[in-house]
C-alpha positions as CSV (number, residue, x, y, z in Angstrom):
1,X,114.3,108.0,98.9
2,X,111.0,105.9,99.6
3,X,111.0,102.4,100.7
4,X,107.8,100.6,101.8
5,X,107.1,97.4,102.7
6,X,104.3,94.8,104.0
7,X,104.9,91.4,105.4
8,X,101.9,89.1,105.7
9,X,102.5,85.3,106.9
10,X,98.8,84.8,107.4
11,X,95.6,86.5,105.7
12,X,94.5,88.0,109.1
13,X,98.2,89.6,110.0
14,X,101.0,91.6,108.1
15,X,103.9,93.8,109.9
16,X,104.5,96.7,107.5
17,X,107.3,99.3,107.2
18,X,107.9,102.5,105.5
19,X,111.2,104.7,105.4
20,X,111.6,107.7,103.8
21,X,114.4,110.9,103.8
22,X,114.5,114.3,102.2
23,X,117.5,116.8,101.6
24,X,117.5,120.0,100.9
25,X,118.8,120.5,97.3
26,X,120.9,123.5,98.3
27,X,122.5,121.5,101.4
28,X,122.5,118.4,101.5
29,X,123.4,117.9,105.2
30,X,120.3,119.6,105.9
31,X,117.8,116.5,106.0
32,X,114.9,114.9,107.4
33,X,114.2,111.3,108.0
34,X,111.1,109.1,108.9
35,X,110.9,105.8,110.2
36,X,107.7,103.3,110.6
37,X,106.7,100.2,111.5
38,X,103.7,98.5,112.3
39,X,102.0,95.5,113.1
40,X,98.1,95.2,111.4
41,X,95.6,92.8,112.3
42,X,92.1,91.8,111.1
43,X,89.5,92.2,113.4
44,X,86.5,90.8,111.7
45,X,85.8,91.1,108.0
46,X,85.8,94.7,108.5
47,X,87.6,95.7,111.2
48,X,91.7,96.0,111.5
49,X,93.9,97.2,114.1
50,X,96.8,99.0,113.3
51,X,99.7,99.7,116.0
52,X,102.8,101.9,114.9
53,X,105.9,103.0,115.8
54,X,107.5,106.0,114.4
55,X,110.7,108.0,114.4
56,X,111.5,111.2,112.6
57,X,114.5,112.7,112.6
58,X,116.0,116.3,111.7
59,X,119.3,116.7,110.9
60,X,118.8,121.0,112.0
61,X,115.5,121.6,113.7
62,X,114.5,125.1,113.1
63,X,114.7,126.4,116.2
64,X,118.0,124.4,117.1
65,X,116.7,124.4,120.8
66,X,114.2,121.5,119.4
67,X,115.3,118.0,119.8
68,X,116.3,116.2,116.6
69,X,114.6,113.5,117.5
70,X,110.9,113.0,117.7
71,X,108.8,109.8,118.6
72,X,105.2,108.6,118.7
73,X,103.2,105.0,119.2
74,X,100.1,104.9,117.4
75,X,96.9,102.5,118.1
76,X,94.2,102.7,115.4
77,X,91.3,101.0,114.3
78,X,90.6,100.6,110.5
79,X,87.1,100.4,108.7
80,X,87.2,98.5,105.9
81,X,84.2,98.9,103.5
């Protein structure tokens, strides 16, 4: 399963999304998830910033002492040429 997405109400902004999950084909309670949504905006002609959120998710982390659960906010910078 893939699903992505991108929103733009103006030529200088967009909010995009992506989510995505993965079995395992011998048990299917076995899986993995991943989340993602962002919010771009243009800079100048060729500069955008980018700033995500995600979330990933495993259903049985290997060790099972990890979390299932795993976060991260991401800032870039794009170069568009």
């Amino acid at each position: 399963m893939l699903h992505v997405a991108r929103y733009t109400d103006s030529p200088s902004a967009a909010l995009t999304q992506k989510a995505q999950g993965l079995w395992k084909m011998d048990d299917t309670s076995d899986c993995f998830y991943h989340f993602e949504i962002g919010v771009a905006a243009t800079l100048t002609k060729s500069f955008e910033m980018k700033v995500s959120y995600l979330v990933d998710y495993k259903n049985k982390p290997l060790p099972e002492t990890l979390k299932k659960t795993d976060t991260a906010f991401i800032a870039t910078i794009l170069y568009k040429f």
